[in-house]
C-alpha positions, 0 to 999 in steps of 0.5 A, a space after each residue: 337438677 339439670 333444667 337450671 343448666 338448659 335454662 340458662 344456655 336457652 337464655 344464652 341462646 335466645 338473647 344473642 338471637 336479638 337484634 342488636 340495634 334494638 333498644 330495650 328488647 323484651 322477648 314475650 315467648 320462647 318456644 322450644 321443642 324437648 324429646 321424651 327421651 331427654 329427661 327433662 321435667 318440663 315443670 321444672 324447666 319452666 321453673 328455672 327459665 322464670 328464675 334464670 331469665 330475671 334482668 335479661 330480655 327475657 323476663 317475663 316471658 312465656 316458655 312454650 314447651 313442645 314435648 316430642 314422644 320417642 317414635 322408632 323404626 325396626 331396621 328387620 321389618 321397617 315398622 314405626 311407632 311411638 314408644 309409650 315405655 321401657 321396651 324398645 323392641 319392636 311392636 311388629 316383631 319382637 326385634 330390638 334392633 331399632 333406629 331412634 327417628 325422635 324424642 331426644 330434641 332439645 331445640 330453639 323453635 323461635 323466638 318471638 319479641 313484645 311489640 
């Protein structure tokens, strides 16, 4: 399960995003953005952040979770569109040749803390 791993690097992130002349910090949510194509389980995720987060500045707080669909453009016609499954040829016209605009994020968005 790689969501443990991407949980404890968020973590890592995040808290050494905190202020560091603020006592006692306590962050109430995390919102990040995850692409389709990173195979991340955002259930899981949320999961292991609740786990992981246990004793740090982030205990207890949400994870917001953006999913981001895979969007391609065909290099041959310059067609867009949101891949829905396995076949990443174009819509338009049939061409495999593609160029990947979204859906491998995995992003911090922000941060924001508990008043």
């Amino acid at each position: 399960m790689h969501e443990m791993g991407i949980a404890m690097q968020i973590i890592e992130i995040a808290s050494s995003s905190i202020p560091a002349e603020m006592e006692n910090p306590s962050v109430a949510r995390v919102n990040i953005r995850v692409g389709k194509l990173t195979a991340v389980v955002p259930s899981s995720l949320t999961f292991c952040f609740n786990i992981a987060a246990r004793e740090t500045p982030l205990a207890g707080a949400e994870l917001s979770i953006e999913e981001v669909p895979v969007v391609a453009r065909c290099r041959k016609c310059g067609h867009e569109w949101t891949i829905s499954g396995p076949d990443f040829s174009c819509e338009n016209c049939g061409d495999g040749d593609v160029d990947l605009l979204s859906g491998r994020e995995l992003e911090i968005v922000s941060l924001e803390l508990a008043q």
